[in-house]
N, C-alpha and C positions, 0 to 999 in steps of 0.2 A: 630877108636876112634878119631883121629886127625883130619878125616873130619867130625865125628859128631859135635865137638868143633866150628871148620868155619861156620856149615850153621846157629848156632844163631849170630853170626857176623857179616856174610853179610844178614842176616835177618835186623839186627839190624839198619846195613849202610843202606841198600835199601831202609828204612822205614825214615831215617833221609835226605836222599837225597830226596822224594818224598814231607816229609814234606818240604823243605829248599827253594824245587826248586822252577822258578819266577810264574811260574802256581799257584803252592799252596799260595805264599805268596801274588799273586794277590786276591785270594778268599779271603784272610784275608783282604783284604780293605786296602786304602793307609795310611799310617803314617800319624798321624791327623798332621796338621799346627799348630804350637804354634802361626803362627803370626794368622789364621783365629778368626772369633769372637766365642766364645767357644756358646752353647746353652743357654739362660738366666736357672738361679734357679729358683722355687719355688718363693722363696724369693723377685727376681729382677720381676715376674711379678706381684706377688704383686703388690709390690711398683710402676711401672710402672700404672697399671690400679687406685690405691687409687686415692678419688674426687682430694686433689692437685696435683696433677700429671696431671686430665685431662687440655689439655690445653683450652677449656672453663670456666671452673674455673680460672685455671689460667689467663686468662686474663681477665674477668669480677671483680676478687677480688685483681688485681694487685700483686700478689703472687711475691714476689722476689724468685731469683735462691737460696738466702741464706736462706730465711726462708723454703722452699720446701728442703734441703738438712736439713736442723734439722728436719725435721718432716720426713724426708726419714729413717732419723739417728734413731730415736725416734720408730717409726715403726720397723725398724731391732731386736731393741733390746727388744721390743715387741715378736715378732716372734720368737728371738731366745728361748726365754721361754716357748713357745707356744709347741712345740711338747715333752718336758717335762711336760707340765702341763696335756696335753694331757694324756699320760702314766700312772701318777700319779691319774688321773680319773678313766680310765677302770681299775687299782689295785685296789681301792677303790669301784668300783665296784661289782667285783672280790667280797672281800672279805665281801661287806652287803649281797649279794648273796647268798655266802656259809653261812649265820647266821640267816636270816632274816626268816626260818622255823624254827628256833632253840628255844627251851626251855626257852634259858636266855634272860632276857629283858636288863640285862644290857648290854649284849655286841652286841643284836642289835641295840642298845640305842648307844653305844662307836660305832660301824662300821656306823650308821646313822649319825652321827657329824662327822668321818672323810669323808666320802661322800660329806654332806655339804660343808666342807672346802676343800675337794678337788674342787666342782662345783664353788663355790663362788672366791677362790683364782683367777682364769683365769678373771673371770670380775670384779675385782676389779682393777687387772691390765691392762683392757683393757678401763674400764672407767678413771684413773690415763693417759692412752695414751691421749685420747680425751680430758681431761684437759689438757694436754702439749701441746697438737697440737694447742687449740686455745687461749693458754696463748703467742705463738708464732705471733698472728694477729693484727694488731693492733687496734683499736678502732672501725674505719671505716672500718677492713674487715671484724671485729665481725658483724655488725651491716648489711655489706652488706650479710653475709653468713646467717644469720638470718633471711634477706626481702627473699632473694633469695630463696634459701634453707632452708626451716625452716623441711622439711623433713630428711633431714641429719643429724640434731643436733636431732634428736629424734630416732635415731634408731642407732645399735649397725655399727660400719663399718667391722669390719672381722666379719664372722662366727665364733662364740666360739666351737659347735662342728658341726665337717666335718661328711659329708657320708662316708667317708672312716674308718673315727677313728673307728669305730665300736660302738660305745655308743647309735646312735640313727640313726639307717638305717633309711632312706626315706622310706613314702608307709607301715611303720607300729606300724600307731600310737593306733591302736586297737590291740589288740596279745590275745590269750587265748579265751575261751569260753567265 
């Protein structure tokens, strides 16, 4: 009985020495570098690729560093909304879904208004960005972003829903019989 007690023990050690040793802990890959540059977010490539940011823009509309940082700023806080608003879609989804063969007209009526004001909320805040952005230019950048680019000012700058969100996959804009 006193040796059956030891061999889950040195089971136990063998297994932890195996794990611990420089072999195993090589597999796990090196201890990341806190001083290395971490991966950009989501977020930072965004902001990196958006029209201020390219540096032909940039220098054709003379874009200062400060006003491209409020509009970096402005955009962030954009986005941070963004994967909530997202959420708050497909729930609303969700729930016209489950109503929308249903019986009562009222509460396909109530789940079609919140639908709406889920859809509509995201680009109201996305159109509020695009007035900030170019409330940030001054006269003559308006004017040159306008000669320039007058495609820009006419179309939405993020996608409001991704392929990913689930909402509206690519490639199936026909579905059903």
């Amino acid at each position: 009985m006193h040796l059956e007690l030891k061999k889950p023990v040195v089971l136990m050690l063998a297994i932890a020495l195996v794990c611990t040793s420089p072999l195993a802990l090589a597999a796990q890959g090196p201890e990341p570098d806190p001083e290395a540059p971490s991966e950009p977010s989501k977020h930072e490539k965004l902001i990196a690729r958006i029209w201020w940011n390219q540096p032909k823009k940039v220098s054709e509309l003379q874009l200062s560093d400060t006003q491209r940082s409020k509009m970096d700023d402005l955009l962030l806080a954009y986005l941070e909304h963004r994967e909530q608003d997202l959420e708050v879609q497909r729930e609303a989804f969700s729930k016209f879904g489950a109503v929308l063969t249903g019986d009562d007209e009222s509460v396909v009526e109530q789940r079609s208004k919140a639908l709406t004001d889920a859809m509509s909320s995201p680009l109201r805040r996305q159109v509020d960005l695009m007035i900030e952005v170019v409330d940030l230019l001054t006269p003559e950048q308006r004017a040159g972003l306008a000669s320039r680019y007058p495609k820009l000012l006419s179309r939405m700058w993020i996608r409001s829903v991704t392929p990913r969100s689930g909402l509206l996959p690519r490639g199936r804009g026909k579905q059903g019989g």
